[in-house]
N, C-alpha and C positions, 0 to 999 in steps of 0.2 A: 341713602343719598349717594348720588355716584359722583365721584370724582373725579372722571375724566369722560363720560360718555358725550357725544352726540346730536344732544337735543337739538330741535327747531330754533331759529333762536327768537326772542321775544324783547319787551323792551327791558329795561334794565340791567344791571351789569352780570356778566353771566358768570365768570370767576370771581371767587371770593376769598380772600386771605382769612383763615379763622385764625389763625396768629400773625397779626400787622406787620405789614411789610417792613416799616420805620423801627419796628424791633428786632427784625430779621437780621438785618444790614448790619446791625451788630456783630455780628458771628461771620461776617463776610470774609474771606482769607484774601486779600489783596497782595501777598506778599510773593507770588509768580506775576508772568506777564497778561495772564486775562484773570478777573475775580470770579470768585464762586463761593458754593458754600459745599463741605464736610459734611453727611450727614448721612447716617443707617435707615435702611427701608426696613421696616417691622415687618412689610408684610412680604415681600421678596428675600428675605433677609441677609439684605447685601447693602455692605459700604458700598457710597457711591457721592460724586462730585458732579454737583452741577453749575456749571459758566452759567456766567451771569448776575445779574441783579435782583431779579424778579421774582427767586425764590418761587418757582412753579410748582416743586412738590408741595407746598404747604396751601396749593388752593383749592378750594370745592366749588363743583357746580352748582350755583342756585342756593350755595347754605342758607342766607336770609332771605331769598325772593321764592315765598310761599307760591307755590299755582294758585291761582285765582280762577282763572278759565283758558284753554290753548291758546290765547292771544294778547293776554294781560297778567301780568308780575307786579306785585305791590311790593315794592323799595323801600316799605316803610320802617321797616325794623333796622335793616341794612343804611340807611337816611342815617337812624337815631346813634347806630355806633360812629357813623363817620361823624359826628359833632366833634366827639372826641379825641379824633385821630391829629390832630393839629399838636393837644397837649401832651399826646402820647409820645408824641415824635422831637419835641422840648425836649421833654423829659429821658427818654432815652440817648440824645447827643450829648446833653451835659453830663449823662454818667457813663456814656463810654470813653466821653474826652475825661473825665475826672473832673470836670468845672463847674459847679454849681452855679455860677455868676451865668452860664449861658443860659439859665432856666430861670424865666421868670416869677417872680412871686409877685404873682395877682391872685387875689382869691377864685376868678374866673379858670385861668388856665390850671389854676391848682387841684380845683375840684372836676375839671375835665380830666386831666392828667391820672388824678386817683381812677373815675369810673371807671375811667379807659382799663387799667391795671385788672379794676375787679371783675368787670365784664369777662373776661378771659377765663372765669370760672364757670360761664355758662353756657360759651357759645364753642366749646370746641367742635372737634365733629362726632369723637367719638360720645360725647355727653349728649348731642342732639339724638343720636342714630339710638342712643340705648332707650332717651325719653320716645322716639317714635314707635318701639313696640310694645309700650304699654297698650294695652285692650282700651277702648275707646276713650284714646283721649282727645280727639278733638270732640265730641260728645260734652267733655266734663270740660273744656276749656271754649263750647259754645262756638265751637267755624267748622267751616267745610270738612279741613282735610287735617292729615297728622304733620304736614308740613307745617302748614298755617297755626297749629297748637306748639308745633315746638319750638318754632319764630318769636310766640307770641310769651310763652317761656320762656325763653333766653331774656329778653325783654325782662320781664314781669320781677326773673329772679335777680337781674343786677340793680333794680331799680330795690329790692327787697332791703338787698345786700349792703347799700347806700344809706338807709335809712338806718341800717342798723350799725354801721361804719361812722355815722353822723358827729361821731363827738372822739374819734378816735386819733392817737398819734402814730405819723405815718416818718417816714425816714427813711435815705435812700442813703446805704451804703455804697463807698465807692474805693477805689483800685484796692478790692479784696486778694489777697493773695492764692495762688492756682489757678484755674480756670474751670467757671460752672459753665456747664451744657445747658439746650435749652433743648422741650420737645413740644410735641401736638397739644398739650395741656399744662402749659407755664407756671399757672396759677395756684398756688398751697395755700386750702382753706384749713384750718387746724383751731375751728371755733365749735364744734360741738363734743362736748366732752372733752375738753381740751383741760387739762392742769401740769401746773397752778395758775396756766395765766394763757388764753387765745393768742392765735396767732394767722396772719394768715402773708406771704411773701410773694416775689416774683424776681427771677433774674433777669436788669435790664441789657445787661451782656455781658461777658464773658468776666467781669471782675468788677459787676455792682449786682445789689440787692434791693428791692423795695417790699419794705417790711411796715406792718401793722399791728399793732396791741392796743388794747383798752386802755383808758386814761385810769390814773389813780384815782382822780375825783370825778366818779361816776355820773354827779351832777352837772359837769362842764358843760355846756350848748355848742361849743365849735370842735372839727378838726384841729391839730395842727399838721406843720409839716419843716422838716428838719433834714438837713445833708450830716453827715456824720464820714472820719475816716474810718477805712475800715482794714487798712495795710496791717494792723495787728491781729485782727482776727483770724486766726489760721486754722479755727475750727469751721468758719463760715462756709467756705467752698465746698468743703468735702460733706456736710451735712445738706446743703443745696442741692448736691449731685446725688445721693442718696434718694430724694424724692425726685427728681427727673425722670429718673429710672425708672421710680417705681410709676409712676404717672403716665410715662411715655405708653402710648398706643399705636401710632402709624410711621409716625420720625422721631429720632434726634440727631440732634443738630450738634458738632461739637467746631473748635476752630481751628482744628488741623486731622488730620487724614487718621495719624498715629492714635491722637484722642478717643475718636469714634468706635476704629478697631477695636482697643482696649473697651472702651466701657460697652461694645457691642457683645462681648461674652456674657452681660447681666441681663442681657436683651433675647434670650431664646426662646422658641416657641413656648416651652412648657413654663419656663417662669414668666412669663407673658400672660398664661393661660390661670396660672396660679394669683396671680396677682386680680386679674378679670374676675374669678370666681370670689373676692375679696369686694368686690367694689361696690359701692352703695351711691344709690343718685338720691339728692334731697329734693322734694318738692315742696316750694315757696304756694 
């Protein structure tokens, strides 16, 4: 999938944030006189600062608008994430402000706000591009093309993920001490063969955490969800950044210049390539 090429254009939106822009702005550095964001290129392998808001490295061409035919794009997958961008974006200002009072508790925006989180486990870019060179799977996923199967996946495995999420307690730590980075793949799934206990998190910015675990009473029917401080934790951060790292494949993002330098020494080609050679994609 290309990132920056070209195409004809078609209907539909032709950049795509696979990591939401409303999470981005988190990491914004507003603290000179124009904003931007802090962030190493993996594949250039250069710090580098980009003005603005819009957060442009982190978009793809076309990620969710499968080809259909040279003059039609079906939005339908890309539709279904944006439902959830409303709670997403909640949810991230009351944890970068520290306030949980700015985040509503409706069971609606609650359970938007969660997919929104989990979805980020299957829609990156690098997660699509590795599912797109499996041998026929749009074949085994019954459409056209490897695009339209890996749309159709992305889809298939957050809705999987939901269902199995279904009765879980969720909790968003907040003014965590140090500062966690965030990259191309946010989302830490830490549910299969996971002991003594699953786990799966996300950093909403630079000094919050949205975390997930099983409930004690297995039988429950509901979610909950829960704000929590988390100024004592001072193993939190540095265990977050741990997995960033290792996660990271195209960018990471950090919230000052000095940041990025330093954690861009864990970022080199070969430990890059070591990490790749480690990776395992699951199909739902």
């Amino acid at each position: 999938m290309n990132r920056s090429s070209g195409s004809p254009a078609n209907s539909g939106k032709r950049f795509n944030h696979a990591v939401s822009n409303c999470l981005l702005k988190n990491w914004l550095d507003e603290s000179g006189q124009l904003p931007g964001h802090h962030y190493f290129d993996l594949e250039t392998q250069k710090y580098k600062f980009e003005l603005g808001r819009r957060a442009k490295f982190a978009q793809t061409e076309y990620l969710y608008m499968p080809l259909i035919n040279a003059d039609d794009r079906s939005s339908f997958v890309e539709d279904w994430f944006s439902v959830d961008e409303g709670g997403l974006g909640l949810l991230c200002k009351a944890a970068a402000k520290g306030n949980p009072d700015l985040f509503p508790i409706e069971t609606r925006i609650v359970s938007r706000a969660v997919r929104a989180c989990v979805s980020f486990g299957s829609r990156s870019l690098y997660h699509l591009t590795v599912l797109a060179q499996i041998p026929r799977l749009a074949d085994e996923m019954e459409v056209e093309t490897a695009h339209q199967a890996i749309a159709k996946m992305a889809l298939l495995a957050t809705q999987a993920k939901m269902e199995n999420f279904y009765n879980w307690d969720f909790v968003v730590a907040i003014n965590i001490p140090g500062c966690i980075p965030i990259c191309d793949q946010p989302f830490m799934d830490f549910t299969i063969g996971r002991k003594p206990k699953p786990l799966i998190f996300m950093p909403l910015s630079p000094h919050s955490l949205f975390m997930g675990t099983p409930p004690d009473d297995l039988e429950r029917k509901h979610m909950t969800f829960s704000w929590r401080d988390g100024s004592l934790d001072f193993q939190l951060s540095g265990n977050a950044t741990k997995s960033i790292i290792a996660t990271a494949r195209h960018w990471l993002v950090g919230q000052s210049k000095n940041q990025v330098v330093e954690l861009s020494t864990q970022l080199s080609p070969d430990l890059i390539q070591q990490r790749i050679a480690s990776d395992r994609i699951v199909l739902i």
